[in-house]
N, C-alpha and C positions, 0 to 999 in steps of 0.2 A: 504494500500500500504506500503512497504517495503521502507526506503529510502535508496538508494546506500548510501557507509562509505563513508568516505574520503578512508580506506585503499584499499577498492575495487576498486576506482577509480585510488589511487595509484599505486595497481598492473595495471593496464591498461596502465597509462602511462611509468611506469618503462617496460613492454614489446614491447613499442612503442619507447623508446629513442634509439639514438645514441650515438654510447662513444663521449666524450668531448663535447658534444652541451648540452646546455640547452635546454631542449624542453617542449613545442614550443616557438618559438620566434617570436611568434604575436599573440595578444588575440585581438580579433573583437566584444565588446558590441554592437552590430549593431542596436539596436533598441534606439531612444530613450526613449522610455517608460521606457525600463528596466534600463536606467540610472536614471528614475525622477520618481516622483509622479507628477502630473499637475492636474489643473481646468482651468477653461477660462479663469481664471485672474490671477491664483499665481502658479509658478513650482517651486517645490522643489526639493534638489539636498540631496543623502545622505551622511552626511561624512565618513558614514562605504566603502561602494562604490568609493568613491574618493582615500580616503587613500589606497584601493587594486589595485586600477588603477597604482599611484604612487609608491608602492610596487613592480609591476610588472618592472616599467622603470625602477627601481634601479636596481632589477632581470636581467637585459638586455632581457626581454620579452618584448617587441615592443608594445603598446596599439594603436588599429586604433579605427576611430569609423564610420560609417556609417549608416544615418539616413535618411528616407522617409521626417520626418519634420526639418525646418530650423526655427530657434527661434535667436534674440539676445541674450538671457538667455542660451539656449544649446553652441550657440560659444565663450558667455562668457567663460562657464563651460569650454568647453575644452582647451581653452584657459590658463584658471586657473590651469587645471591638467596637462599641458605640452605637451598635446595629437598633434603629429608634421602630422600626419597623418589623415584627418576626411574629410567628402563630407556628406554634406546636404541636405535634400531639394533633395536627390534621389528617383526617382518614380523606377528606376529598377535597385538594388540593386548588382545582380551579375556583370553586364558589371564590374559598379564604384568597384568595389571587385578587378575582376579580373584584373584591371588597375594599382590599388595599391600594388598588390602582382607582379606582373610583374614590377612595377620599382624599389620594394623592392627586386625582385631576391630569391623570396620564394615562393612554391607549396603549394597547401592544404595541402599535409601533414605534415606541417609543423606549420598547424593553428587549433587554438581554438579559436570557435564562442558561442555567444549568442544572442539569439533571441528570439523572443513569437508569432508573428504571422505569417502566409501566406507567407508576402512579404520577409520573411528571411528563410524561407526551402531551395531556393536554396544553401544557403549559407551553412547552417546547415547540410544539405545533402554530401556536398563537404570534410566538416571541418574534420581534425581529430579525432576532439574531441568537442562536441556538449552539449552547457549547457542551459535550458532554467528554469526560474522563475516556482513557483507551478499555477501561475495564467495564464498562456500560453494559447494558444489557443492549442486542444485534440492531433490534429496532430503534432504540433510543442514537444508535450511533448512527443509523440511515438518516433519519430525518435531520441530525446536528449536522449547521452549516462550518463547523468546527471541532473538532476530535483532538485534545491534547495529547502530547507527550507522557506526561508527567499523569500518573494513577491518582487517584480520587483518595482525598486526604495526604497528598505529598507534593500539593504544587500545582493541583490541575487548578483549583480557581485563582490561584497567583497565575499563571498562566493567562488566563480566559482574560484576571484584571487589566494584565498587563494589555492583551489589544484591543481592551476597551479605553484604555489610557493614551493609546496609540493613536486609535480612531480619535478620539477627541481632541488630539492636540496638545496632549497634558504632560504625557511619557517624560520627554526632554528637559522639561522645563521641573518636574517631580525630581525628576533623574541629578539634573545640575545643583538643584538646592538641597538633595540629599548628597551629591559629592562635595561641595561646601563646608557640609558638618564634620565629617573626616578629617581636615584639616585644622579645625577648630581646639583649641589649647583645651587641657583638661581644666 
């Protein structure tokens, strides 16, 4: 298999934007998985994945999150990432979608999802711009305009963030006042 660039994907969203809007202005990792690794006992979070969530809010890219499972450990997480937007513990995924994009006052087209199984095709299907993990389930990766590298809970939605940072114009400009700080006296 061939993986889509980042430029390929670029061109995608540069014929998809509007002048003066970032686009999009809401990224949906809707699955928990694809934010964690987990076992019965221990879930891990990555910081690659965090820090592109974070990236996005600075971006004025909106992070939502919505998830079939509810964890104290997940709303720690989103908690910790500033995530203002998240529903839990959802068995059917588009109504709680369509609820938050409605009192947010933005269309699908306007939105970029990730997902890996079944219970997020709806979602994916809608989205502008649709990114799923290599590990996905066969159909969820047909329909994604984007298939990462990087396995679900190890980089895929830092991945996904980064070409939506890309698409918007932001990347560079994130990129330079995060090399900046490196330099900076202790």
């Amino acid at each position: 298999m061939v993986w889509p660039s980042a430029s390929v994907t670029y061109a995608f969203f540069q014929s998809e934007r509007r002048p003066g809007v970032f686009w999009p202005p809401l990224f949906l990792p809707f699955t928990f998985r694809v934010l964690t690794s987990s076992t019965l006992t221990l879930k891990s979070f990555s910081t690659l994945d965090g820090h592109g969530i974070k990236l996005l809010a600075r971006a004025g890219i909106e992070p939502i999150v919505i998830s079939g499972r509810d964890s104290p450990a997940l709303r720690y997480r989103v908690a910790e990432l500033g995530i203002a937007h998240a529903a839990c513990g959802v068995a059917h995924k588009l109504p709680a979608a369509e609820r938050m994009l409605a009192a947010l006052g933005i269309g699908w087209d306007a939105v970029a999802a990730m997902g890996d199984d079944w219970p997020d095709l709806p979602l994916l299907a809608r989205a502008a711009f649709a990114c799923a993990p290599p590990d996905a389930h066969a159909e969820v990766r047909a329909i994604a305009h984007h298939v990462t590298r990087a396995p679900a809970g190890q980089g895929a939605v830092r991945e996904c963030c980064d070409l939506l940072l890309i698409a918007a114009g932001r990347y560079a400009g994130l990129l330079d006042a995060g090399l900046g700080t490196l330099d900076a006296a202790p």
